[in-house]
N, CA, C and O atoms as CSV, one atom per row, in Angstrom:
chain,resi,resn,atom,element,x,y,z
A,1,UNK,N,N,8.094,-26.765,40.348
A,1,UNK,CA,C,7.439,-25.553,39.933
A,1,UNK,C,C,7.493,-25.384,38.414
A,1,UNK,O,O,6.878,-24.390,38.028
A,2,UNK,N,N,8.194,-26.254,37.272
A,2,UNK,CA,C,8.583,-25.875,36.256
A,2,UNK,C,C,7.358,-26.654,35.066
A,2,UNK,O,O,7.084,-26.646,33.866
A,3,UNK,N,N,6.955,-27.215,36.232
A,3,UNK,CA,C,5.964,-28.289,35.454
A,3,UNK,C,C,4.053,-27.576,35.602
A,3,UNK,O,O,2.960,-28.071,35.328
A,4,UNK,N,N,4.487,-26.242,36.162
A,4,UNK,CA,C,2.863,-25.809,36.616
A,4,UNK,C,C,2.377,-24.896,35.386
A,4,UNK,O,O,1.187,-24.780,35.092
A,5,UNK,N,N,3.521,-24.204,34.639
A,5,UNK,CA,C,2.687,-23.842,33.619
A,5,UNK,C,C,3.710,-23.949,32.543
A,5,UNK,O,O,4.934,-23.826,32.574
A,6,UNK,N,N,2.481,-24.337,31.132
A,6,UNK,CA,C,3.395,-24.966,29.704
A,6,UNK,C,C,4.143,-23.756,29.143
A,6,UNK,O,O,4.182,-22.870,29.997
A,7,UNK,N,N,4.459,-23.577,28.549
A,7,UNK,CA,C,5.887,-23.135,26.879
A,7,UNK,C,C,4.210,-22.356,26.327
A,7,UNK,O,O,3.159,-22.973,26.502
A,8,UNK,N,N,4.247,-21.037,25.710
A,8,UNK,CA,C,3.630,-20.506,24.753
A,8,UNK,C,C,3.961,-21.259,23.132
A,8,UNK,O,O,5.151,-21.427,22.866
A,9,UNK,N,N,3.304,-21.533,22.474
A,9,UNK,CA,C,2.910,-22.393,21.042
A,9,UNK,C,C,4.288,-21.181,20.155
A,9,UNK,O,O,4.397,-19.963,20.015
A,10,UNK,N,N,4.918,-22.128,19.842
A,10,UNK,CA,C,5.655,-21.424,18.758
A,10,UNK,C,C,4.641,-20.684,17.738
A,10,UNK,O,O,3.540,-21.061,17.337
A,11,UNK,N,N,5.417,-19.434,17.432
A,11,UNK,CA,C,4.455,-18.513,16.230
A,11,UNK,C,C,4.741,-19.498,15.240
A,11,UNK,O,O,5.526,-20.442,15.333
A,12,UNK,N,N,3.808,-19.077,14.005
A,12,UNK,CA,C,3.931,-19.655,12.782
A,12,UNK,C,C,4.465,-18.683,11.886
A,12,UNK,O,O,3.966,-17.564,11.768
A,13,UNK,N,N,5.339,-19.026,11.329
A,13,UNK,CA,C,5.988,-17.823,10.144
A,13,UNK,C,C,5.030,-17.553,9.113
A,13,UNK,O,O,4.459,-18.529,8.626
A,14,UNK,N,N,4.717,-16.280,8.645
A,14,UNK,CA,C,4.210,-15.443,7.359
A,14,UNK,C,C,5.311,-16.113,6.446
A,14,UNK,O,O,6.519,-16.343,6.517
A,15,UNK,N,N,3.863,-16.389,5.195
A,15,UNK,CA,C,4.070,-16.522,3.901
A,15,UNK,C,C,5.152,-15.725,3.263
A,15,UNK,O,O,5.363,-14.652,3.828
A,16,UNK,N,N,5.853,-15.974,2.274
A,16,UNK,CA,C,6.840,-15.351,1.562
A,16,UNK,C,C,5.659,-14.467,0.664
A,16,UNK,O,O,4.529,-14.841,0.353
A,17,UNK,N,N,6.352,-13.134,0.360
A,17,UNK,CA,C,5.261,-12.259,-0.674
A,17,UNK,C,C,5.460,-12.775,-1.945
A,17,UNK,O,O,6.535,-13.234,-2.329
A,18,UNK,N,N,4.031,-12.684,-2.877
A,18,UNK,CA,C,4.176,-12.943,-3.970
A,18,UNK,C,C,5.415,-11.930,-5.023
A,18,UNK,O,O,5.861,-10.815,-4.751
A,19,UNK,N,N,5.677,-12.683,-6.084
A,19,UNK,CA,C,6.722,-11.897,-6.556
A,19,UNK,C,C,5.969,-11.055,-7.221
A,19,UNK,O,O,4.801,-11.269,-7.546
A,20,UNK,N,N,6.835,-9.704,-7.531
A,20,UNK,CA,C,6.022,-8.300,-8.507
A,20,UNK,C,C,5.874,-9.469,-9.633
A,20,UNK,O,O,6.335,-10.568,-9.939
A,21,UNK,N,N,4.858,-8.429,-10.071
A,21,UNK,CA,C,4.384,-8.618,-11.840
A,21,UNK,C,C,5.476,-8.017,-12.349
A,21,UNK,O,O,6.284,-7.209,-11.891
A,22,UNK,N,N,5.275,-8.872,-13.970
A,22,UNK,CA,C,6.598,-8.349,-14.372
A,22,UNK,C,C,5.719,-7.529,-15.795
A,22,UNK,O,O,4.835,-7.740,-16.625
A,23,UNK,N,N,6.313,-6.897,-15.523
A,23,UNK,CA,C,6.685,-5.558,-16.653
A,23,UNK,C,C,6.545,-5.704,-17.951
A,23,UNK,O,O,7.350,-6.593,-18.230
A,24,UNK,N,N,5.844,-5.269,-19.225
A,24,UNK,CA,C,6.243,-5.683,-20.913
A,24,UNK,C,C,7.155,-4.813,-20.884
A,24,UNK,O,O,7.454,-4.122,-19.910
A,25,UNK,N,N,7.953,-4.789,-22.616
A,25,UNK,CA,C,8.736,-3.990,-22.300
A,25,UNK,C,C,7.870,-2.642,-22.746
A,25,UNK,O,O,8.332,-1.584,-22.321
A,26,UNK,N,N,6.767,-2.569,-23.486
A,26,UNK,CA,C,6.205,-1.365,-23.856
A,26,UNK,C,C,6.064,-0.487,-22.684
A,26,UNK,O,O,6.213,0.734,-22.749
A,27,UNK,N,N,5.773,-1.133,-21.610
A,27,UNK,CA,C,5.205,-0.596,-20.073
A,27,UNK,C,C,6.712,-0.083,-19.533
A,27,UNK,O,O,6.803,1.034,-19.023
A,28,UNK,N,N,7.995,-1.027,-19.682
A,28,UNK,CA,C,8.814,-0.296,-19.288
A,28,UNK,C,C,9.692,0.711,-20.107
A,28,UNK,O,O,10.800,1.020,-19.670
A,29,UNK,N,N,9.365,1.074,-20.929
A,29,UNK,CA,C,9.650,1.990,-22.281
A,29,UNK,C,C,9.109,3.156,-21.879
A,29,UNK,O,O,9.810,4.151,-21.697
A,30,UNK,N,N,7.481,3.145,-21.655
A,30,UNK,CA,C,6.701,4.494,-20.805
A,30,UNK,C,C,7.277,4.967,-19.927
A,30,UNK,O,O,7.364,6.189,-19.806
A,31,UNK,N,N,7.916,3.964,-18.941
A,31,UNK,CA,C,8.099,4.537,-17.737
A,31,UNK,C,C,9.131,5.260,-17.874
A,31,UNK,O,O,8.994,6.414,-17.466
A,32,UNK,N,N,10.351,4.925,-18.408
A,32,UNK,CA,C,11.113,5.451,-19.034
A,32,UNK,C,C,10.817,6.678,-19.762
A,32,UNK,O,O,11.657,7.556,-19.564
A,33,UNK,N,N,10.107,6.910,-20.347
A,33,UNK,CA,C,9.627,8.227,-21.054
A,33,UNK,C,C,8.947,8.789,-20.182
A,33,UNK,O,O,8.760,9.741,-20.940
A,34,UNK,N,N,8.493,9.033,-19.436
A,34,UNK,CA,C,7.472,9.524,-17.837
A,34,UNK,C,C,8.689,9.972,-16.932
A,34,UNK,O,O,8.749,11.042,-16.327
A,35,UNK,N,N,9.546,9.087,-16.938
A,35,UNK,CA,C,10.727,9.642,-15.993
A,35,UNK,C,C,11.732,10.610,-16.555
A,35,UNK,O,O,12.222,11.462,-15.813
A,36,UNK,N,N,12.080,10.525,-17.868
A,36,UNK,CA,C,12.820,11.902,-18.709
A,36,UNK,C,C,12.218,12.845,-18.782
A,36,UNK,O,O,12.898,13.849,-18.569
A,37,UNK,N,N,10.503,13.145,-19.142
A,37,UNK,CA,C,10.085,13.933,-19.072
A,37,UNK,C,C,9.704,15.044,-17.598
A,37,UNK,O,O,9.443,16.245,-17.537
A,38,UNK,N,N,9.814,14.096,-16.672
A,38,UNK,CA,C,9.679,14.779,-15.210
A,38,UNK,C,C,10.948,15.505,-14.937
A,38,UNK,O,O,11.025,16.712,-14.707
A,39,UNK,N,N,12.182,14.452,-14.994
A,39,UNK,CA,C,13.431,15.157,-14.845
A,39,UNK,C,C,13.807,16.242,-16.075
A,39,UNK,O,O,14.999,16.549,-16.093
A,40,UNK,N,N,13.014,16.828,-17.043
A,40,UNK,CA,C,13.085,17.719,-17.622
A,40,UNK,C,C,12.692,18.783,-17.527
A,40,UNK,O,O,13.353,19.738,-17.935
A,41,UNK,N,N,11.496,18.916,-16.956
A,41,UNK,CA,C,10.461,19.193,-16.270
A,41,UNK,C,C,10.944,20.248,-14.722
A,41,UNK,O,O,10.608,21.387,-14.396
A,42,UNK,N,N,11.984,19.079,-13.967
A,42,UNK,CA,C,12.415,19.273,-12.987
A,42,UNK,C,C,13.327,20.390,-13.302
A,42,UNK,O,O,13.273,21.503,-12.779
A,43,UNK,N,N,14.158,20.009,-14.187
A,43,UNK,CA,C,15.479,21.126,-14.410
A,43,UNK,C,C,15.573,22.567,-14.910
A,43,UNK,O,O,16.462,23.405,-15.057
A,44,UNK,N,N,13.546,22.425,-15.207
A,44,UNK,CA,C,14.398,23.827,-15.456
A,44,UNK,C,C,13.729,25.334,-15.170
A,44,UNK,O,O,13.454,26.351,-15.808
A,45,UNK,N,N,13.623,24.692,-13.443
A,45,UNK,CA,C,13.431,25.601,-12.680
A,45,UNK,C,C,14.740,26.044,-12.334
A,45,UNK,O,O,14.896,27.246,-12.117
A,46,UNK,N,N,15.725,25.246,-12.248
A,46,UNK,CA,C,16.857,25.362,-11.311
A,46,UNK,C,C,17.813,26.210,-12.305
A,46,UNK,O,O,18.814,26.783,-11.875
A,47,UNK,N,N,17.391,26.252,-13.803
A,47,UNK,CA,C,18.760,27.092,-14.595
A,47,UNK,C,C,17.914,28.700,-14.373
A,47,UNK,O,O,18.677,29.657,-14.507
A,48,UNK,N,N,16.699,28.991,-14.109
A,48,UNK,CA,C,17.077,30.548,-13.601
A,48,UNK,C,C,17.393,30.687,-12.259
A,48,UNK,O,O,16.502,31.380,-11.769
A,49,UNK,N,N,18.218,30.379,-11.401
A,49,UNK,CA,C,18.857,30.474,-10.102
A,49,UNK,C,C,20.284,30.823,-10.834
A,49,UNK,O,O,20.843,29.925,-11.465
A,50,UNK,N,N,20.836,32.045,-10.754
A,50,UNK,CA,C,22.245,32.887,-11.277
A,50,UNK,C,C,23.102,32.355,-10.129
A,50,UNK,O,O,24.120,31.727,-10.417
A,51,UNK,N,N,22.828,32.522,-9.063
A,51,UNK,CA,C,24.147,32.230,-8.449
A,51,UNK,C,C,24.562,30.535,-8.009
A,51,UNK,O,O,23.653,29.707,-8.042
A,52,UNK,N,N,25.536,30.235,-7.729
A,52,UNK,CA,C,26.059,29.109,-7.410
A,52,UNK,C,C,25.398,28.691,-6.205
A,52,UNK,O,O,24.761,27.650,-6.046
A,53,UNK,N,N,25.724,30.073,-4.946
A,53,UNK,CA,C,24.814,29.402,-3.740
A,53,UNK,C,C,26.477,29.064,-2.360
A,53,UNK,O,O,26.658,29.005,-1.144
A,54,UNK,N,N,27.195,28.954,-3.527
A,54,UNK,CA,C,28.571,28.505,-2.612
A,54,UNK,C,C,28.896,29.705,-1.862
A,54,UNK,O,O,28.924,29.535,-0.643
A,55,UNK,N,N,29.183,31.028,-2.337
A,55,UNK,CA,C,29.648,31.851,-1.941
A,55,UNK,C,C,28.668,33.171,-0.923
A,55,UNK,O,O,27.536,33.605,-1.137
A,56,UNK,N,N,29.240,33.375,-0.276
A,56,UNK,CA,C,28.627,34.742,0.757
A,56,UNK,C,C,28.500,35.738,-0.306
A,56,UNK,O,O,28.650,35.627,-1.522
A,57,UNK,N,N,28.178,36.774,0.455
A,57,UNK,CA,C,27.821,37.887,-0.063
A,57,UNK,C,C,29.197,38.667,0.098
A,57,UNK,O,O,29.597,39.630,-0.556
A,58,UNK,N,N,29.818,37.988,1.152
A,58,UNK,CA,C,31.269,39.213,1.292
A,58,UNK,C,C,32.071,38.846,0.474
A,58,UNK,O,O,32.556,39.837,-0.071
A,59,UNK,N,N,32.624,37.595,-0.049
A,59,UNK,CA,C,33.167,36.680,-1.017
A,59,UNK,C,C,32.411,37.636,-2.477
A,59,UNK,O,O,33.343,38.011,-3.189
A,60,UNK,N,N,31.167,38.045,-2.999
A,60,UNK,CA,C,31.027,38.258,-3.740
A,60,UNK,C,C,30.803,40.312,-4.327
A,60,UNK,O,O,30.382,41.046,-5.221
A,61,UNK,N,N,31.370,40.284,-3.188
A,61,UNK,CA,C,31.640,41.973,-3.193
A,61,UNK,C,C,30.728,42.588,-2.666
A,61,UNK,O,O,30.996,43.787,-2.588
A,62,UNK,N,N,29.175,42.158,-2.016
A,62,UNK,CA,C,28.364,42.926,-1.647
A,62,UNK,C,C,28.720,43.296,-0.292
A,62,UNK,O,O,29.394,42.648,0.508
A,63,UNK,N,N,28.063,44.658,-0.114
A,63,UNK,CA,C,27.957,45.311,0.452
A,63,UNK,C,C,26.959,45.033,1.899
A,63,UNK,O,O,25.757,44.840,1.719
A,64,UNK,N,N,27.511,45.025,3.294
A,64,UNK,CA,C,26.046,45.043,4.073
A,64,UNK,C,C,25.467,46.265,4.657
A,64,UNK,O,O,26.277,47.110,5.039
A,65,UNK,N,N,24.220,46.507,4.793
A,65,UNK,CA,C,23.664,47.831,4.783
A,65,UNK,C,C,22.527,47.062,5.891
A,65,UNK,O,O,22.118,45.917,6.081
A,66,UNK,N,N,22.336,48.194,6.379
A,66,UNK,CA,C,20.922,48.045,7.555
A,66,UNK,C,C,19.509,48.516,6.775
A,66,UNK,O,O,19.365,49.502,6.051
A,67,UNK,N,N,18.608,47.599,7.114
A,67,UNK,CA,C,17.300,47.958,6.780
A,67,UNK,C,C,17.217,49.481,7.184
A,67,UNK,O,O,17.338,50.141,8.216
A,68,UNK,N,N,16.874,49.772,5.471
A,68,UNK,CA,C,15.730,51.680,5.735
A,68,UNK,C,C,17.037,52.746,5.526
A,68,UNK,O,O,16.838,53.950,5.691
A,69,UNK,N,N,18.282,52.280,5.183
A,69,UNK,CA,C,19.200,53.291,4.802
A,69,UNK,C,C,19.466,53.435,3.202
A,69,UNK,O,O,20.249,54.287,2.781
């Protein structure tokens, strides 16, 4: 019975990817300047946020009150 049907064809392996392009350094100098300017960009939304964020409200002396009093 082992002889009634053949073996499926071994796959063929995919090509290795070409390697990235490489970079001048002027191009990686920009990027560099593109990325300080974003993370500058980024920060400074976050310095008007006053509180830390760590602490409760009971930790920070407030008070709890019910809506409409």
């Amino acid at each position: 019975m082992g002889g009634m049907f053949s073996s499926p064809p071994a796959p063929v392996a995919p090509l290795p990817p070409p390697p990235p392009p490489e970079k001048s350094a002027d191009e990686v100098r920009a990027a560099e300047q593109e990325a300080r300017r974003r993370a500058a960009g980024a920060k400074g939304r976050g310095s008007t946020i006053l509180t830390s964020g760590t602490t409760t409200d009971d930790e920070a002396g407030g008070k709890k009150t019910l809506l409409g009093e």
